[in-house]
C-alpha positions in Angstrom: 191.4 -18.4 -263.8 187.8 -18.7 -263.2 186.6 -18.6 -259.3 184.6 -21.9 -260.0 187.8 -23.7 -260.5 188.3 -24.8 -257.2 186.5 -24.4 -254.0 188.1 -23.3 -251.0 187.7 -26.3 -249.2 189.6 -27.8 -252.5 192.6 -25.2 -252.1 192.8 -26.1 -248.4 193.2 -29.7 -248.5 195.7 -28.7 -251.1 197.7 -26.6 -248.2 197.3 -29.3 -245.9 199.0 -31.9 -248.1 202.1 -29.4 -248.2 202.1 -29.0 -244.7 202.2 -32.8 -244.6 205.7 -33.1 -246.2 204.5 -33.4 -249.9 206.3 -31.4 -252.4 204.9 -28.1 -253.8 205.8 -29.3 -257.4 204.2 -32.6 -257.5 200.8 -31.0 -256.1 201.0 -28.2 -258.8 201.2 -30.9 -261.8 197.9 -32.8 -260.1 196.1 -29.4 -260.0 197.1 -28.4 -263.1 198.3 -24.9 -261.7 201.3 -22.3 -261.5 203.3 -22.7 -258.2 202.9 -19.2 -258.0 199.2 -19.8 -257.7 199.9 -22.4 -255.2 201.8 -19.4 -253.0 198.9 -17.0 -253.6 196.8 -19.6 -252.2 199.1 -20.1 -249.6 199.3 -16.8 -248.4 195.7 -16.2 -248.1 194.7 -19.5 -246.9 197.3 -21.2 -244.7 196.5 -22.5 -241.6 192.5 -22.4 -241.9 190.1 -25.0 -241.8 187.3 -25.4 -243.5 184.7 -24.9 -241.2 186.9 -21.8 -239.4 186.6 -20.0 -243.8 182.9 -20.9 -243.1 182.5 -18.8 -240.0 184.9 -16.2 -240.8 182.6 -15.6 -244.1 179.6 -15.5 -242.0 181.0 -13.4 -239.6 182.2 -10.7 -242.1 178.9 -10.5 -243.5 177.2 -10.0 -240.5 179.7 -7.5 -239.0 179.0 -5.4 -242.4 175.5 -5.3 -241.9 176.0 -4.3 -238.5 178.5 -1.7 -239.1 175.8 0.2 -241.8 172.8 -0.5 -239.1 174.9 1.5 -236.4 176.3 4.3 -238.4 172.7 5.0 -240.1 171.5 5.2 -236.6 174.5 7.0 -235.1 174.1 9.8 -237.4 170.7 10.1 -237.2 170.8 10.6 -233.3 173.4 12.6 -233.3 172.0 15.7 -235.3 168.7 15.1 -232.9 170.8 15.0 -230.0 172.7 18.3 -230.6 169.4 19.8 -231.7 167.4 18.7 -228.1 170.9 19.6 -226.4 171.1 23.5 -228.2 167.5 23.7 -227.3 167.9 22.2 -223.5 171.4 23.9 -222.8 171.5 27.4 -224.9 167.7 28.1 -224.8 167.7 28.1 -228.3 164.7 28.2 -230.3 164.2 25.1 -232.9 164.3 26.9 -235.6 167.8 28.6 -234.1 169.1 25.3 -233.4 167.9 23.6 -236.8 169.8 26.3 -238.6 172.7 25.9 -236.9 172.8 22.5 -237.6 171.6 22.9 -241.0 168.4 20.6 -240.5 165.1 21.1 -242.0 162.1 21.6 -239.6 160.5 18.7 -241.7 163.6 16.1 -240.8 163.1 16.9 -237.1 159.7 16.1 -237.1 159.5 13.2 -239.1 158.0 9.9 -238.1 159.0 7.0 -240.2 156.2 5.3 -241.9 155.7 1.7 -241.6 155.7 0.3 -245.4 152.3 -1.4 -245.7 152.1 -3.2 -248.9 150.4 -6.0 -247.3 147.4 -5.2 -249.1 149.2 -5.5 -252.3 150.7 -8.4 -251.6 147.6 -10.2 -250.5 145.9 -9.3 -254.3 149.3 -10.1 -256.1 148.6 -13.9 -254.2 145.4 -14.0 -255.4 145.7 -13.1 -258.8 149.1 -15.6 -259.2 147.1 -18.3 -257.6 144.2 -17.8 -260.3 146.1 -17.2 -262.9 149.3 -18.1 -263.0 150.4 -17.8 -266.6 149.8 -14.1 -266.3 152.7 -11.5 -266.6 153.2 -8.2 -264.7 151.4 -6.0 -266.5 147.9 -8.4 -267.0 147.8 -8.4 -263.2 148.4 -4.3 -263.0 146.1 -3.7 -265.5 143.1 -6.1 -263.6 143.7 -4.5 -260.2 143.5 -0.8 -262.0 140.1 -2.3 -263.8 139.2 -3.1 -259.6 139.6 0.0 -258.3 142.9 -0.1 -257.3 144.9 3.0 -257.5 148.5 1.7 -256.7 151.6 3.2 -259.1 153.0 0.5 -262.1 156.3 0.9 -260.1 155.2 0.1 -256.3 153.4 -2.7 -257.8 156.1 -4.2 -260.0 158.4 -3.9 -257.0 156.3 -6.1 -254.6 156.0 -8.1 -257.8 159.9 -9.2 -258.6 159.8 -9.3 -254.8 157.5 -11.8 -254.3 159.4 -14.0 -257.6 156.4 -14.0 -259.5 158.1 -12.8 -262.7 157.8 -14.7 -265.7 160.9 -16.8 -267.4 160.0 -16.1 -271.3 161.2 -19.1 -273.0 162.4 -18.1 -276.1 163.7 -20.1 -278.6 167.0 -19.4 -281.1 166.0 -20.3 -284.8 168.8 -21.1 -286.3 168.8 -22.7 -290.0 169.0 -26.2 -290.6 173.0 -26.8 -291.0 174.4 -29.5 -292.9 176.6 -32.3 -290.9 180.2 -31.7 -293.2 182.9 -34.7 -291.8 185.9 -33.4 -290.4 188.7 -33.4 -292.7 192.2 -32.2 -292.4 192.9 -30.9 -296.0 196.1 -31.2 -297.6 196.8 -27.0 -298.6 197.0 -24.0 -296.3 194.6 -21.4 -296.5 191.5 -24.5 -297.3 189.7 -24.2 -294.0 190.0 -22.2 -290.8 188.6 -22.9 -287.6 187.0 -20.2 -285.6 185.8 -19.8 -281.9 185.5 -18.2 -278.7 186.3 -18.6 -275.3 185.8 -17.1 -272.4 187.7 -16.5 -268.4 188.0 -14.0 -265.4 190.7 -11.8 -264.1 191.6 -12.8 -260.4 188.9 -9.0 -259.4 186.5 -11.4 -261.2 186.3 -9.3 -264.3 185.1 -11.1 -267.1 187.3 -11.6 -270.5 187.0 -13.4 -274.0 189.6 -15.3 -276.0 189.0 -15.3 -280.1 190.8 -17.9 -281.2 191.2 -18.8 -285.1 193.6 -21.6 -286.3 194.2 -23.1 -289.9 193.0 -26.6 -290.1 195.7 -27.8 -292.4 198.4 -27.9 -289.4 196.6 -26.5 -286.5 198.6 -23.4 -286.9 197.3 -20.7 -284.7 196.4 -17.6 -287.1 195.5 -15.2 -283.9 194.6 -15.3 -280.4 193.3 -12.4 -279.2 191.9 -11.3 -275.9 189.3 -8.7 -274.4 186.4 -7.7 -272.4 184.3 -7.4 -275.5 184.9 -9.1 -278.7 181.5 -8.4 -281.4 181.0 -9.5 -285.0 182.9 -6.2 -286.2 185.9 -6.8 -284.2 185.8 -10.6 -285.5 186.3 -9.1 -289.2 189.2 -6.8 -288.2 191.1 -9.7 -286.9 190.2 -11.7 -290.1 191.4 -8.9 -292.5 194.6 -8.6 -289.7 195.4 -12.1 -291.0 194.4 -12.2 -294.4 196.5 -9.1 -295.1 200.0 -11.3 -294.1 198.8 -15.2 -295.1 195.9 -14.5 -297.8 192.4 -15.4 -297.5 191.0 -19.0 -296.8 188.0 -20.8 -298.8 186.0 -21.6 -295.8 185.7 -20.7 -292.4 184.2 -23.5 -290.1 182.5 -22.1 -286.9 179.6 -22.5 -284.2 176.0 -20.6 -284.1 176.9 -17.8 -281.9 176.2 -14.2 -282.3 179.2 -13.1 -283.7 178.9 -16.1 -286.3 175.0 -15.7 -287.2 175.2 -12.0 -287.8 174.4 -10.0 -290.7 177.8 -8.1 -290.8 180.1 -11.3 -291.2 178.1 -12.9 -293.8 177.9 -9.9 -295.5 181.9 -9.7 -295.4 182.2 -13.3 -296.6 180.5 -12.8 -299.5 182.7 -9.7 -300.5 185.7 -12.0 -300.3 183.9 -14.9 -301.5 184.6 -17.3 -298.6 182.3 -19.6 -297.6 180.9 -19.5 -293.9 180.5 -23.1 -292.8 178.3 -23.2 -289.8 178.0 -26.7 -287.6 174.9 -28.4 -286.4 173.7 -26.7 -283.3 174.6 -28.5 -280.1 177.4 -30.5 -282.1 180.4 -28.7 -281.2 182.6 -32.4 -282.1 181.9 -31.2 -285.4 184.4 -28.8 -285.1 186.7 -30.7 -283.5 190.2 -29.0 -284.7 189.5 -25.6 -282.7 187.8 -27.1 -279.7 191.0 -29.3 -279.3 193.1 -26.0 -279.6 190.9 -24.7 -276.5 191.1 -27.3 -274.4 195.3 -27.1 -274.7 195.3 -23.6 -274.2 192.7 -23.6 -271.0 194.6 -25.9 -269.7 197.9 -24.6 -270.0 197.7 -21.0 -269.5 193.8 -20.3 -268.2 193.6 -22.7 -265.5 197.5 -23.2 -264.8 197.0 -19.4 -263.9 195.7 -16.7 -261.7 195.7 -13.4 -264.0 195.1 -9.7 -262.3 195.7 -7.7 -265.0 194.1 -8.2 -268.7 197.7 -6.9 -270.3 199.5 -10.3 -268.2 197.3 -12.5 -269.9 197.6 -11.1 -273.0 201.7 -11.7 -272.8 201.0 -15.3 -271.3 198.6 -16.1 -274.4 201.1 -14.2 -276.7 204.5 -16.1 -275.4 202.3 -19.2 -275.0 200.7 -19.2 -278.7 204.5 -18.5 -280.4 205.5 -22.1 -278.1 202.5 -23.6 -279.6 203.4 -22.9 -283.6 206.8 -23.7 -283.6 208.0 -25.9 -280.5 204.8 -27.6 -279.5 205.2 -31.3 -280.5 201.2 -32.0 -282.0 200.5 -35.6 -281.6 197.6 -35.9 -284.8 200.9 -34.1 -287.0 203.3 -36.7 -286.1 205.1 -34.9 -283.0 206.0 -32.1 -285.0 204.8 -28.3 -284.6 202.4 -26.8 -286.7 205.3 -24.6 -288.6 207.6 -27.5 -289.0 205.0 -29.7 -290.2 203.8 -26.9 -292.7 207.2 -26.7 -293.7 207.9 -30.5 -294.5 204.7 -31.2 -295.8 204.7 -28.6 -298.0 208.2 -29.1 -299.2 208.0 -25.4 -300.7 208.2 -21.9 -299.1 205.1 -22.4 -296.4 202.7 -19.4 -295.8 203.4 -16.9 -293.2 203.4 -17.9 -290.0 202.1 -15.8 -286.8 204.9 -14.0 -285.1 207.9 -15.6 -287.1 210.1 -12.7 -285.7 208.8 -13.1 -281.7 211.1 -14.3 -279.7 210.4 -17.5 -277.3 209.9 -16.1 -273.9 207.5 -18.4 -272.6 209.7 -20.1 -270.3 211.0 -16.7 -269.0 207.3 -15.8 -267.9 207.6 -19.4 -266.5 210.5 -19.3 -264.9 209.6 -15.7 -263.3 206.2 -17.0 -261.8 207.7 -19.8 -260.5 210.0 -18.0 -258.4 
């Protein structure tokens, strides 16, 4: 579950309503969470207040600083202290005592120097205030042309510094796309849906959901999950499926990377399947897999708080098998995607995903509930 879900202050007014007699249950539904989540937050948070997490955090931070400040000094003053003490005590000469110590003459006499880059500074201003639609390098290159001797790297550090660095708008040309309307067909294997999304471990590592789905029942064909997911890995999961259920005619999806590059419209047109792109900025437009998302962020990616990349997998996994073949789908008549595949087609239906996994979403459930 991403951090940004709730705040802290959001999670505490959560534990404060248990600890005013409401029921742990009836809080989880509202939040949409795990009531193992709920104990998580329980055990890190309970019985703070707001403005006490506030302090704390401020605290912590400045204790860290602290901590670094005094052991940088510490050690420093130590080795000079045992060298003046060799020196005082033993009548050692320096060089004795610097050897014994293993210290270079150089470290015991040095004087830190104060960083003056005011001067820099002051010309960077100027410059930015003259001309302030030029980049890094215009304004290096003009204070070399002045006499200025100063390295490209102390300058360019003073430079991001001082926030002067340009934001190069750039913009994504993409090809005109053609606005298709959004039709359920009446086969298998017509159109499948295609799209990505994307969450964070509870270590704040960063993962990304492929989703793909068949459009005919809103059968998901494969849901798979990692830290990196390119356009080549996107083509191993297609053959994955077309190797069991056979390929589709068209394959609706968005104008990301993945979509746009070279490699996947290169593989489409091996296996003669056209690559249906939507409108940019339109994602309504394809409507089937962005309703997919929104059940599964809701029911596994918000409801809960993953450490591992392998848990979420078996959440999405268990989750996914619920979704084919027990999930009532209200736009199919309340009936899951297999079942409906299977009365609608009223002949042998193609292979589903994971026909032989068993159900054991409500054991992963059960188990973080208790």
């Amino acid at each position: 579950m991403k951090k940004s879900k709730f705040s802290e202050s959001q999670i505490i007014g959560y534990l404060r309503r248990i600890e005013g007699g409401e029921k742990v249950s009836d809080l989880c539904r509202e939040a949409g969470v795990s009531q193992g989540t709920m104990y998580q937050w329980k055990s890190k948070y309970s019985g703070m207040e707001v403005s006490q997490l506030k302090k704390l955090k401020e605290l912590e931070g400045e204790i860290s600083q602290y901590k670094n400040i005094v052991a940088e000094l510490t050690l420093q003053n130590t080795i000079l202290k045992d060298v003046d003490y060799a020196i005082q005590k033993f009548h050692a000469s320096l060089r004795q005592a610097c050897r014994a110590f293993e210290i270079h003459l150089s470290v015991y006499y040095y004087k830190p120097k104060p960083n003056n880059d005011q001067e820099v500074r002051d010309q960077l201003t100027a410059l930015a205030e003259l001309h302030n639609r030029w980049g890094f390098w215009m304004m290096f290159h003009r204070l070399r042309n002045a006499g200025f001797k100063w390295n490209h790297k102390r300058v360019y550090r003073i430079y991001t510094e001082m926030n002067l660095n340009l934001r190069r708008k750039t913009k994504k040309r993409v090809p005109a796309r053609i606005m298709e309307p959004l039709l359920q067909p009446i086969y298998a294997n017509e159109t499948w849906s295609m799209d990505f999304m994307s969450d964070a471990l509870s270590n704040t590592v960063k993962f990304r959901s492929l989703n793909i789905i068949d459009d005919f029942n809103r059968e998901c064909l494969t849901l798979t999950l990692d830290t990196s997911i390119n356009s080549l890995r996107v083509i191993r999961e297609l053959n994955r499926i077309i190797a069991w259920r056979g390929a589709p005619r068209k394959i609706r999806v968005d104008n990301g990377p993945e979509y746009i590059a070279q490699a996947l419209a290169d593989w489409c047109k091996l296996h003669k399947i056209e690559l249906k792109h939507i409108q940019k900025g339109s994602p309504y437009q394809n409507g089937f897999i962005e309703r997919f998302n929104k059940s599964f962020r809701e029911e596994v990616l918000d409801a809960h708080s993953f450490t591992r990349l392998k848990e979420a997998r078996d959440f999405a996994l268990a989750w996914v098998w619920m979704y084919n073949n027990e999930r009532p789908h209200e736009s199919l008549g309340y009936l899951p995607p297999v079942q409906f595949a299977q009365q609608r087609l009223r002949s042998e239906a193609p292979a589903s995903l994971l026909t032989d996994y068993p159900n054991q979403w409500e054991s992963l459930i059960l188990n973080v509930n208790n």
